[in-house]
C-alpha positions as a Markdown table, in Angstrom:
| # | Residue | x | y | z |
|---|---|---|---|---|
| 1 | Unk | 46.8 | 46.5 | 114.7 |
| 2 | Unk | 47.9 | 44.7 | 111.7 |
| 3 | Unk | 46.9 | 41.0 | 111.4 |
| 4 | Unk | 49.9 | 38.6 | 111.3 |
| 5 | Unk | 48.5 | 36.3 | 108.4 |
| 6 | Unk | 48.8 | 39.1 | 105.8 |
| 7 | Unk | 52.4 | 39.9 | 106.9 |
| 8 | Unk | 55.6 | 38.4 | 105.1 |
| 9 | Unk | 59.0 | 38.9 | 107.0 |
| 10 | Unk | 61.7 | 39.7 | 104.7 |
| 11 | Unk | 65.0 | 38.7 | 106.7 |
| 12 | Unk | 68.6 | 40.3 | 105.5 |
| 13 | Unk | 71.9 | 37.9 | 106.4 |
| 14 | Unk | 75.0 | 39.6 | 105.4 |
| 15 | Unk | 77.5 | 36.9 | 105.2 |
| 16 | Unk | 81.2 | 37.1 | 105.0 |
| 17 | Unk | 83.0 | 33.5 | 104.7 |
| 18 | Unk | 80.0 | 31.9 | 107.6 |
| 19 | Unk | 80.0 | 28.4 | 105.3 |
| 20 | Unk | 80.0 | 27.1 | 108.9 |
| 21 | Unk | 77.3 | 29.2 | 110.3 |
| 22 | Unk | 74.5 | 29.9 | 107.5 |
| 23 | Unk | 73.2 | 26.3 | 106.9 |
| 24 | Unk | 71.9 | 26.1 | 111.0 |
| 25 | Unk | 71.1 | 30.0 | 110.8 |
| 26 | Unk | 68.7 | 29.3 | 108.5 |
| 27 | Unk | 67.2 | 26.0 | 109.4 |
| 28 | Unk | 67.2 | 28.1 | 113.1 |
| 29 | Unk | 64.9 | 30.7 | 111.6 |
| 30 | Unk | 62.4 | 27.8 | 109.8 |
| 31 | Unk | 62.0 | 26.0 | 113.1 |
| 32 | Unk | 61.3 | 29.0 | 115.0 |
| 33 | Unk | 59.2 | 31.0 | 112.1 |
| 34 | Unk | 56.7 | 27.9 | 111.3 |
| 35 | Unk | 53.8 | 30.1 | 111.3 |
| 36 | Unk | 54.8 | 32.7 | 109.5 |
| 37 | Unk | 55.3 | 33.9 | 105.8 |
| 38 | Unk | 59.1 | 34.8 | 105.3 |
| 39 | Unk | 62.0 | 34.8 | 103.3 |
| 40 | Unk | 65.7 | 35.1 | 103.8 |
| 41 | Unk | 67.8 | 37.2 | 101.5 |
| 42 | Unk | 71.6 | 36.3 | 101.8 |
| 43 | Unk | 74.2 | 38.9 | 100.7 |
| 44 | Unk | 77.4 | 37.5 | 100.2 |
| 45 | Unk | 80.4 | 39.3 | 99.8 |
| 46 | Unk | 82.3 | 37.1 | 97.7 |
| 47 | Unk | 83.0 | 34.6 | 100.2 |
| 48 | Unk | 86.2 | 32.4 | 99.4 |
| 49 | Unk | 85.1 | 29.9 | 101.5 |
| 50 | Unk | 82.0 | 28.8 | 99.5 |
| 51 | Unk | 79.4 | 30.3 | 101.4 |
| 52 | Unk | 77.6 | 30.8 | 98.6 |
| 53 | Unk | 77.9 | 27.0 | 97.4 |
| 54 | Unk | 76.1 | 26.1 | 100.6 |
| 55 | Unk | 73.4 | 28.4 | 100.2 |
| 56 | Unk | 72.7 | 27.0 | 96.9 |
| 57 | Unk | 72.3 | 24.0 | 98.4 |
| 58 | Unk | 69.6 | 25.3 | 101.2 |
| 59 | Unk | 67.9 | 26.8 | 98.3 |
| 60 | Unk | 67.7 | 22.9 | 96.7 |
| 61 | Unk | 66.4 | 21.9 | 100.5 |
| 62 | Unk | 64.1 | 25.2 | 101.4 |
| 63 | Unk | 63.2 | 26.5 | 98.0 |
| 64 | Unk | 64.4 | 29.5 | 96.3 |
| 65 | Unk | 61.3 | 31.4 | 97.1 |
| 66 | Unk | 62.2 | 31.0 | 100.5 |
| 67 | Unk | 66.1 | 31.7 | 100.4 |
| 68 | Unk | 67.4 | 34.4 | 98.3 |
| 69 | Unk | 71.2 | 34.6 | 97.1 |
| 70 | Unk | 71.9 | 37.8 | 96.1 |
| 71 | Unk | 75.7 | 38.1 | 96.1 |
| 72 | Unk | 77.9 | 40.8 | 95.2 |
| 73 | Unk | 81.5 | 40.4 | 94.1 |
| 74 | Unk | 83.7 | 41.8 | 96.8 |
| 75 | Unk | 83.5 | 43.1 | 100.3 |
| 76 | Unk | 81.9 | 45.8 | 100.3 |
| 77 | Unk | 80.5 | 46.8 | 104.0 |
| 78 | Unk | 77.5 | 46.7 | 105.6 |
| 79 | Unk | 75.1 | 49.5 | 105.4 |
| 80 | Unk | 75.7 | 49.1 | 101.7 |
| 81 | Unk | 74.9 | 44.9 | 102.3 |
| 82 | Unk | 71.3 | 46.4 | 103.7 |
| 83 | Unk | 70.9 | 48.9 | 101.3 |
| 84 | Unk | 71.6 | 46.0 | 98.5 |
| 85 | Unk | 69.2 | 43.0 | 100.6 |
| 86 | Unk | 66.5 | 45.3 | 100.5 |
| 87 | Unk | 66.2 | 46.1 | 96.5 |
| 88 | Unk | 64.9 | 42.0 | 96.8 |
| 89 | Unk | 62.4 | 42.4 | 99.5 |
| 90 | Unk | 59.0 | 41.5 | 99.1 |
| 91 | Unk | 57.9 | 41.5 | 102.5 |
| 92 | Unk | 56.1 | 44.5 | 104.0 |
| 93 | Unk | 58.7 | 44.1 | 107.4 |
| 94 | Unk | 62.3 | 43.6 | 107.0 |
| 95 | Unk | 65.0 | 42.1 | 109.3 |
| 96 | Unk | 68.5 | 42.6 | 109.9 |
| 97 | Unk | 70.4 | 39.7 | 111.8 |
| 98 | Unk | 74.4 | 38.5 | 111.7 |
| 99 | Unk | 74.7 | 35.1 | 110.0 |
| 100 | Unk | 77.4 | 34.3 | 113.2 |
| 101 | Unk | 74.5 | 33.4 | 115.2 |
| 102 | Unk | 75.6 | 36.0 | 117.9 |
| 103 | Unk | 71.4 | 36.8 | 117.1 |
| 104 | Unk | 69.7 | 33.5 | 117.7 |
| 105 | Unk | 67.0 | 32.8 | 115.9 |
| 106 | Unk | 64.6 | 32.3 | 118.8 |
| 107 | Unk | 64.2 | 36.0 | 119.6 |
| 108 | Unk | 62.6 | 36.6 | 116.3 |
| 109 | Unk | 58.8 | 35.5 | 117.7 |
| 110 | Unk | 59.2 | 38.1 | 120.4 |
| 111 | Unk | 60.1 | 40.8 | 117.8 |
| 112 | Unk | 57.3 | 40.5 | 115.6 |
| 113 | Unk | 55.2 | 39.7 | 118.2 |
| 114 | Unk | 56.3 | 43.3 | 120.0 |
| 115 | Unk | 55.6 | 44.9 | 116.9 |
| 116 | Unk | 52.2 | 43.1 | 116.7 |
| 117 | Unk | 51.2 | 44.4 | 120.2 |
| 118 | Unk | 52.4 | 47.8 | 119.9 |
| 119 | Unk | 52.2 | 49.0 | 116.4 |
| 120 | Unk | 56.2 | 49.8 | 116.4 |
| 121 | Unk | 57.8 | 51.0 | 113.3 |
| 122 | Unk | 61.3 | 49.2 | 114.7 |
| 123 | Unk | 61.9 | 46.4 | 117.1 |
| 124 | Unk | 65.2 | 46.2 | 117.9 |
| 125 | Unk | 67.3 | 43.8 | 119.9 |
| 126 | Unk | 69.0 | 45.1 | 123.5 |
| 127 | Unk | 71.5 | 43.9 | 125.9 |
| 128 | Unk | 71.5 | 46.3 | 128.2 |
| 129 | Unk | 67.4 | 45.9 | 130.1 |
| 130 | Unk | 66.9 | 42.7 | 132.2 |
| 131 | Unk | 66.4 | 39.9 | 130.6 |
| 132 | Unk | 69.2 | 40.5 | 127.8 |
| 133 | Unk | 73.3 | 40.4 | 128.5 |
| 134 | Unk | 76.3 | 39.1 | 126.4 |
| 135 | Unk | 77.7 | 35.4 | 126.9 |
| 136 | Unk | 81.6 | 34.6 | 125.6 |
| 137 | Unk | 82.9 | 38.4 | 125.9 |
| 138 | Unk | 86.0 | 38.7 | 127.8 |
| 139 | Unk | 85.6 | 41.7 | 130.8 |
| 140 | Unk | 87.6 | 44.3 | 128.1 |
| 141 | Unk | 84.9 | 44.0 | 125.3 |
| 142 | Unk | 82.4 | 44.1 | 127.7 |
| 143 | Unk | 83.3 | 47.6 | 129.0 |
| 144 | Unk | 84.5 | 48.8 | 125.9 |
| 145 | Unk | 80.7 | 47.7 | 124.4 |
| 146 | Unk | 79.1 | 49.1 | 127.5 |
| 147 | Unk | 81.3 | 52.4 | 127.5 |
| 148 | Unk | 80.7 | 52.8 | 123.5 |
| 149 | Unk | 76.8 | 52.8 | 124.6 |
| 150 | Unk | 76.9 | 54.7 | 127.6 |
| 151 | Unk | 79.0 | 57.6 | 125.7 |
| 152 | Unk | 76.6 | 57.3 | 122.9 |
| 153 | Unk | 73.4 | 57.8 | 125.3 |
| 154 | Unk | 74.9 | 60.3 | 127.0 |
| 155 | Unk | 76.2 | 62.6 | 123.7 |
| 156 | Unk | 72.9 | 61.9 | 121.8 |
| 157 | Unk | 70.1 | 60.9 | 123.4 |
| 158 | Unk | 68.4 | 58.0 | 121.1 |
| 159 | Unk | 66.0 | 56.7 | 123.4 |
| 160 | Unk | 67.0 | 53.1 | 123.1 |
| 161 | Unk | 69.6 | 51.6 | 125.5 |
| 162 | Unk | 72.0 | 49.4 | 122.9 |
| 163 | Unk | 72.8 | 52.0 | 120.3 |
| 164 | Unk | 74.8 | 49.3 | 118.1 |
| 165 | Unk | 73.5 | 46.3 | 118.1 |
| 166 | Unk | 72.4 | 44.4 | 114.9 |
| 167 | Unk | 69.2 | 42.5 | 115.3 |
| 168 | Unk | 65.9 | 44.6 | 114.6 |
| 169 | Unk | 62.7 | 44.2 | 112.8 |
| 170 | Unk | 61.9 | 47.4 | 110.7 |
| 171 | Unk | 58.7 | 48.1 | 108.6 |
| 172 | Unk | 59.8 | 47.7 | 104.8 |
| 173 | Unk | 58.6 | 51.5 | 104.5 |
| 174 | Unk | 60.4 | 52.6 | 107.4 |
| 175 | Unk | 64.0 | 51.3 | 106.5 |
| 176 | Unk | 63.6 | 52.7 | 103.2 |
| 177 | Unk | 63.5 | 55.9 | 104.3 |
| 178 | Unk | 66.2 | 56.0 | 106.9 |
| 179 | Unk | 68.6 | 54.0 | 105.2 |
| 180 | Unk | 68.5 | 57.0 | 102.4 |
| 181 | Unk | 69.6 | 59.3 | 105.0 |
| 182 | Unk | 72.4 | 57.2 | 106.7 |
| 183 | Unk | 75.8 | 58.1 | 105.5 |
| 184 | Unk | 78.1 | 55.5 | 107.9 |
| 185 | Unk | 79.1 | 52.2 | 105.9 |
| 186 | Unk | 80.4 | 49.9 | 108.8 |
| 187 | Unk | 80.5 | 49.3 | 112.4 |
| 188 | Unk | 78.9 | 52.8 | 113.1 |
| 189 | Unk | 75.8 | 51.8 | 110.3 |
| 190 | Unk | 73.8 | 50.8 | 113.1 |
| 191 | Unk | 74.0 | 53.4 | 115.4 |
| 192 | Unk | 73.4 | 55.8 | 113.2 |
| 193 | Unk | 70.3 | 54.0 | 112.2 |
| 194 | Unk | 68.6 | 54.1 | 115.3 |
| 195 | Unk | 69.5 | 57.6 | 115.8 |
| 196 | Unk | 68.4 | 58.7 | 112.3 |
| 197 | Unk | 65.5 | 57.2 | 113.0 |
| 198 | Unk | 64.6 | 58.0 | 116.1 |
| 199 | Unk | 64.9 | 61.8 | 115.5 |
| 200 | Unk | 62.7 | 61.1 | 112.3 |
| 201 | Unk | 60.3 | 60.2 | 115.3 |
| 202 | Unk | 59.3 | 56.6 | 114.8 |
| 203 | Unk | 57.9 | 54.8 | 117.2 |
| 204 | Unk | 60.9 | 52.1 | 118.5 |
| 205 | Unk | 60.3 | 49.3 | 120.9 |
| 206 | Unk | 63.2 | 46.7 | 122.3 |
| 207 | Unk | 63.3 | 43.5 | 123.3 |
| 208 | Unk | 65.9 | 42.2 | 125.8 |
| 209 | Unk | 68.4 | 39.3 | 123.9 |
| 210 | Unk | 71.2 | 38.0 | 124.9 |
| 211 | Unk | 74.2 | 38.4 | 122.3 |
| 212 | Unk | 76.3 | 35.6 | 121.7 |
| 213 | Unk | 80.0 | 35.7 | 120.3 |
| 214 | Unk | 80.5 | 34.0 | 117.3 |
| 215 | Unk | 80.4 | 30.5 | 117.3 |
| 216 | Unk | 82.6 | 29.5 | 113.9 |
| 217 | Unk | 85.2 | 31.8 | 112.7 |
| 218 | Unk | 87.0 | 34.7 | 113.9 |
| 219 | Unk | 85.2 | 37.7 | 114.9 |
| 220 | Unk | 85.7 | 41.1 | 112.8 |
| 221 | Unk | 85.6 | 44.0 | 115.8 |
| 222 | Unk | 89.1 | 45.5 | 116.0 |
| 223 | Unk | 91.0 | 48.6 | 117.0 |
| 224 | Unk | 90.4 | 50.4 | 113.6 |
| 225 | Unk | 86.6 | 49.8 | 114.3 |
| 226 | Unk | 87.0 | 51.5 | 117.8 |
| 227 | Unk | 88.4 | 54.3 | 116.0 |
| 228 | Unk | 85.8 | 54.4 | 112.9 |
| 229 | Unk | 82.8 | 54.2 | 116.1 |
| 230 | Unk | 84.5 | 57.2 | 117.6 |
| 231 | Unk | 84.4 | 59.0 | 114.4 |
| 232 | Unk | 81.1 | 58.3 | 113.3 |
| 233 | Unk | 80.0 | 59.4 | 117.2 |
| 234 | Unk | 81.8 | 62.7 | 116.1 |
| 235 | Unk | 79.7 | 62.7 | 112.9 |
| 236 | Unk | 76.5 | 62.2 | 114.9 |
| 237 | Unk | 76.9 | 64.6 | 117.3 |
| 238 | Unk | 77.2 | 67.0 | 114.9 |
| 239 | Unk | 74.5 | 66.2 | 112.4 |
| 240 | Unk | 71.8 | 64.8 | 114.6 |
């Protein structure tokens, strides 16, 4: 088992106009990471909001050892925010969280403490196990989430129970070699993640969160995402 001292948690926050979310993000992942060595690496999409101007002020507060700003001129998805966070990474585990707080910051012992315990090459956040479940979803998202997953277990056959969901805890080595073979850019980025992944044959552990919708700003889930997650299922199905 590795030792936890000679870790250092590398944490990814891709950030799209969250000036109202990213200065209590990140003094939520000091107060619950006392004890441990970490950084947080925000990617900004050229925020018009001055996200960016804020995190340059936590970096005055925290250090810029301890928060990264490594921005990037315009919008230009996810997979490729991940892809971009993790060229700065100098820890040996890496984590991928939404700056909304929809993934509180509290969950993060658990995850590395699951990892710890089991030796897992991913931790990733669930929903669907007891103990986890979604708070400020009206009864339509909540079946259209739950459907998305149920279709997605049923067609491919992951072996994890929340296929899209957005809060893990990857060894460094790990991501880096599924995120070469991951082809999706946005909403579907995640499930093909953990599907890449899990027919690479890493080992995968969860741990039961409960998802929160966001608390500032307007969320960025739509119709045209439905269609892109139905596509990219498609995609899977056929590759996988």
């Amino acid at each position: 088992m590795e030792k936890e001292k000679n870790n250092k948690y590398s944490i990814i926050v891709p950030t799209y106009n969250e000036r109202l979310n990213i200065a209590l993000i990140v003094y939520l992942i000091s107060k619950h990471l006392r004890d441990v060595d970490f950084e947080i690496i925000v990617v900004d999409d050229g925020s018009p909001d001055g996200t960016q101007e804020v995190v340059k002020q936590l970096q005055q507060v925290y250090g810029d050892d301890r928060i990264l700003l490594r921005p990037r001129a315009k919008k230009l998805g996810l997979g490729t925010a991940y892809v971009h966070g993790l060229q700065h990474a100098s820890g040996n585990f890496v984590v991928i969280m939404d700056a909304d707080l929809s993934h509180h910051p509290k969950y993060l012992p658990s995850f590395i403490k699951k990892q710890l315990e089991t030796g897992a090459s991913i931790v990733t956040g669930t929903r669907y196990v007891k103990g986890g479940g979604v708070h400020g979803w009206n009864l339509m998202r909540k079946l259209t989430s739950r459907g998305a997953n149920v279709l997605a277990q049923t067609l491919l056959w992951p072996g994890v129970s929340d296929l899209t969901g957005s809060f893990r805890l990857y060894k460094k080595s790990v991501l880096e070699d599924v995120i070469s073979s991951v082809v999706s850019k946005g909403y579907v980025f995640q499930m093909e993640m953990i599907v890449r992944a899990s027919r690479k044959g890493y080992h995968i552990e969860e741990v039961p969160i409960t998802f929160v919708d966001r608390v500032f700003g307007s969320s960025k889930l739509g119709g045209s995402e439905i269609v892109e997650y139905l596509k990219g299922l498609a995609y899977l199905l056929v590759t996988t």
